[in-house]
C-alpha positions in Angstrom: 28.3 90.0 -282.1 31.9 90.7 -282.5 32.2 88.1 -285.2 29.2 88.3 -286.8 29.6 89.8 -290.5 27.4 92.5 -289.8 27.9 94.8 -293.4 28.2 98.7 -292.6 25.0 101.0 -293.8 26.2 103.6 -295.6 25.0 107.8 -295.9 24.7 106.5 -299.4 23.0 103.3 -298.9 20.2 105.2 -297.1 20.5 108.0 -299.3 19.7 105.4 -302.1 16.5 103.9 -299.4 14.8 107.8 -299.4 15.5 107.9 -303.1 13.4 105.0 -304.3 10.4 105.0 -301.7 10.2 108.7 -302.9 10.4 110.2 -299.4 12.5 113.0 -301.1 13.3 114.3 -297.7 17.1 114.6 -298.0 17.1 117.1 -300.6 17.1 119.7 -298.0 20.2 121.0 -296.3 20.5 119.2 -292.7 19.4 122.6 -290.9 16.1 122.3 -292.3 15.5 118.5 -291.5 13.0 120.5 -289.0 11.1 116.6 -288.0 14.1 115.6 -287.0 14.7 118.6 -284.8 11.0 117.9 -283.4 11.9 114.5 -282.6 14.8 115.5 -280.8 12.8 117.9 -278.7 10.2 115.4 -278.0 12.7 112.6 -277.1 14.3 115.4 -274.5 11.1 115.7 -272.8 9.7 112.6 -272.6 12.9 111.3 -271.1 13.3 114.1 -268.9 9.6 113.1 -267.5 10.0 109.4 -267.7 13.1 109.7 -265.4 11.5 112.3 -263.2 8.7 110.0 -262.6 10.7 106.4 -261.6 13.1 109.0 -259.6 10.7 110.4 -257.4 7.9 107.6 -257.4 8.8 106.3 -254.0 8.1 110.1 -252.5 5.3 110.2 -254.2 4.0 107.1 -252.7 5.2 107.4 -249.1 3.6 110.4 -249.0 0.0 110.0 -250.8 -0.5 106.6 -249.4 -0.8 106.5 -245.7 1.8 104.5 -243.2 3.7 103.5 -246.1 7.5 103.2 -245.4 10.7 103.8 -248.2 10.9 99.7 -248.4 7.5 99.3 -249.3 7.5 101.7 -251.7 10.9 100.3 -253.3 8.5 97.0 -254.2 5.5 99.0 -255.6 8.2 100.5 -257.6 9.6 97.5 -258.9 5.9 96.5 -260.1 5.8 99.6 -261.4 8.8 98.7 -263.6 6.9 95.4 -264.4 3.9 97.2 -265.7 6.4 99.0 -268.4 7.9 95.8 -269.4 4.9 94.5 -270.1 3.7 97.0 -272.1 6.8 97.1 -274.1 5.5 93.4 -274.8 2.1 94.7 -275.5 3.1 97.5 -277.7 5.5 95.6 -279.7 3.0 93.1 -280.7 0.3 95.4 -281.9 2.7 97.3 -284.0 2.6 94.1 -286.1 -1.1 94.7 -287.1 -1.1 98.8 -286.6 0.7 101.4 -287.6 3.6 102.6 -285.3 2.6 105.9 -285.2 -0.8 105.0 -284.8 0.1 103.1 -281.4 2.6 105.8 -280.6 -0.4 108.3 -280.4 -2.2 106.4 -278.7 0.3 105.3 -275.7 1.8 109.0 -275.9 -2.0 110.2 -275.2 -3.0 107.7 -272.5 0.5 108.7 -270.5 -1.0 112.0 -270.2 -4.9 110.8 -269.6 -3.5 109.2 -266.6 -0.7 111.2 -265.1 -3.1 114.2 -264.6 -5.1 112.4 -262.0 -2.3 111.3 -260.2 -1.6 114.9 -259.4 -4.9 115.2 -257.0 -5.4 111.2 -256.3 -4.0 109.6 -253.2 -3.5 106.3 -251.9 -3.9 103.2 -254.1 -5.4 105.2 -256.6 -3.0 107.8 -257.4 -0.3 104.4 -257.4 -2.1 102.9 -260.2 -2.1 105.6 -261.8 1.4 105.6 -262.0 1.5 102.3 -262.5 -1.1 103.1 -265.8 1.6 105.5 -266.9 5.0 103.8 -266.8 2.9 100.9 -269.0 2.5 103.6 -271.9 5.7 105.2 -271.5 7.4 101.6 -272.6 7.4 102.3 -276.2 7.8 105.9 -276.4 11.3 106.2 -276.5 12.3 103.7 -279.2 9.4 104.6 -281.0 10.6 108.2 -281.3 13.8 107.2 -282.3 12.2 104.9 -285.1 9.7 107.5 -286.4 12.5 110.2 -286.2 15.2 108.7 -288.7 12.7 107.9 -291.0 13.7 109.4 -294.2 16.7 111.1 -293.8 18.7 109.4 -295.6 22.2 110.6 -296.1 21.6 112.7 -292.8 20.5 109.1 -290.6 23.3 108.5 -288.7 24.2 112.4 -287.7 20.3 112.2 -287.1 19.9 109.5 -285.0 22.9 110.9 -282.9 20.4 114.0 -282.2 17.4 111.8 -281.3 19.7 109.4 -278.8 21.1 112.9 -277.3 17.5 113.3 -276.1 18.4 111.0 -273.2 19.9 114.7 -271.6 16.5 115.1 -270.5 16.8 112.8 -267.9 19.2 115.2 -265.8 17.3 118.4 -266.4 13.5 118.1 -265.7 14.0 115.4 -262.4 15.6 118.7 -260.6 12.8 120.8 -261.6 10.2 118.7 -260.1 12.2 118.1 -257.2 12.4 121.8 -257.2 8.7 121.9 -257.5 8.1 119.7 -254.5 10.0 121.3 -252.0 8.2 124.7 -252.6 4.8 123.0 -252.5 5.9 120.4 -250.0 4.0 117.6 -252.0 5.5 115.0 -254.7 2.1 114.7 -256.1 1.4 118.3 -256.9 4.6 118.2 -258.6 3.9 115.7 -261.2 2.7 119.1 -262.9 6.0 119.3 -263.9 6.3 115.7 -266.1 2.8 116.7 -267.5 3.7 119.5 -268.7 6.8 117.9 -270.6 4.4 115.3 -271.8 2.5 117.2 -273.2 5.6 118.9 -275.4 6.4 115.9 -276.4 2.9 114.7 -277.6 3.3 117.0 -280.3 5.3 115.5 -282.8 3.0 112.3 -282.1 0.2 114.2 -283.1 2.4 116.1 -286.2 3.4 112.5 -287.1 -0.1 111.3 -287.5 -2.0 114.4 -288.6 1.0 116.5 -290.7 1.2 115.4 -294.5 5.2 116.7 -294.2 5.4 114.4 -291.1 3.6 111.5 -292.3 4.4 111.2 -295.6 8.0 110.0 -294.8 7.3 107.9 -292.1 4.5 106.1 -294.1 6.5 105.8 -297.7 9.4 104.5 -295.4 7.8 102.2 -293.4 6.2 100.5 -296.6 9.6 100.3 -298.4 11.0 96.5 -299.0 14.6 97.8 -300.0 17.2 95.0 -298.6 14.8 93.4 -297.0 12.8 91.6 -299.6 13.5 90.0 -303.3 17.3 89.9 -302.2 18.2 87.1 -305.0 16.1 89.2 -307.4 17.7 92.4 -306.7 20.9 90.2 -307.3 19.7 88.8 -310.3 18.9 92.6 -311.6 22.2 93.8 -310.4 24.3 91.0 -312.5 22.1 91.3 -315.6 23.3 95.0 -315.2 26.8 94.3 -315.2 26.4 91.5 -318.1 24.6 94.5 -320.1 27.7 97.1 -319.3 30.3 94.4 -320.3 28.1 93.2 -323.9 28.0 97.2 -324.4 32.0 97.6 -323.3 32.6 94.7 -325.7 30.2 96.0 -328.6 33.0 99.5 -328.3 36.1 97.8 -328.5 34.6 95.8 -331.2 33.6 98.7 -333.3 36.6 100.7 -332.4 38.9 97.5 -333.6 37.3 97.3 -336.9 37.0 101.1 -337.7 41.3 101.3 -337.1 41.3 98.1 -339.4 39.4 100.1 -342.2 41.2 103.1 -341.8 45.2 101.2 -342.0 43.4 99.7 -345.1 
């Protein structure tokens, strides 16, 4: 990586990306890039929950799943982590034939179809339904990140800091639902807590889907084949260009020449 020729994206070259897939969202001062905002929210509380939920998954299943010891709970854990690499996997590939946004939605609403049971279920059914949710949560963060920066064009890279500064969430909603299950004395009633920051955080997936302001970018974005496509074309275009400003630059000093040559005459 560190000798790769790896050119720098400018503000400008993304500037230039917003300009000609007409997302026209950089117009605006970066205080009112408001999506942007939203997806930093929603990156702070699905990380905050994510985390919450590996951190205290062995409580929850020592305690909900009778004459289970810390050890044993470590494993189901680690297939727990399985489950969310695999749907990483499973995500990834269907966002080849679907949307992104349309699968974020999707894994963003099953997260919360399935961590709400595991609030009341015990034993091997409130595990799986852990398990259920780590496997949706594998694209959610990335995703965010993706959908977030799309068309802000001069503002991307101050953007994308805010989006990546999500990851705070991860050291403020764990205590809370630690918090939360020593006053109830139950791991499992606490999982009210990542619910409820799930369900924050679905709202810019359903804004993204369902919100012309939200969607429009992402869509006119995602469809854009700027410096990815027809690269010896856009070459081609860019010489004939220059040829065309040199013939013109010529054409002047031409003109120029002869019009001093008349006048000395």
């Amino acid at each position: 990586m560190c000798s790769s020729p790896i050119p720098e994206v400018t503000d400008a070259d993304m500037a230039f990306q917003a300009e000609e897939t007409h997302a026209n969202t950089a117009i605006q001062p970066f205080r009112k890039q408001y999506r942007l905002f939203h997806a930093a929210f929603a990156q702070f509380c699905y990380t905050g929950a994510q985390v919450a939920i590996a951190g205290y998954f062995i409580n929850y299943v020592t305690e909900t799943r009778p004459g289970t010891l810390s050890d044993t709970a470590s494993k189901f854990l680690a297939g727990a982590q399985g489950a969310f690499t695999a749907g990483r996997f499973a995500g990834s590939a269907l966002m080849k034939f679907v949307r992104p946004r349309y699968v974020y939605l999707v894994y963003m609403t099953c997260i919360i179809v399935f961590i709400a049971p595991a609030i009341t279920q015990r034993g091997n059914i409130g595990m799986s339904m852990l398990y259920l949710t780590l496997f949706f949560e594998s694209i959610i963060f990335p995703t965010t990140v993706a959908l977030g920066m799309r068309g802000l064009g001069k503002y991307s890279k101050r953007g994308s800091g805010f989006i990546i500064a999500g990851v705070s969430g991860g050291a403020c909603v764990p205590p809370l639902l630690g918090a939360a299950a020593d006053l109830n004395d139950s791991t499992a009633l606490a999982m009210v807590v990542p619910l409820c920051f799930f369900l924050a955080a679905w709202s810019y997936a359903f804004c993204v889907n369902f919100v012309p302001a939200y969607r429009g970018p992402v869509d006119s974005l995602g469809n854009a084949k700027i410096g990815i496509q027809n690269t010896a074309s856009d070459e081609e275009r860019v010489s004939d260009l220059e040829a065309e400003k040199g013939g013109a630059h010529m054409s002047e000093h031409i003109s120029s020449t002869q019009n001093k040559e008349v006048r000395s005459l």
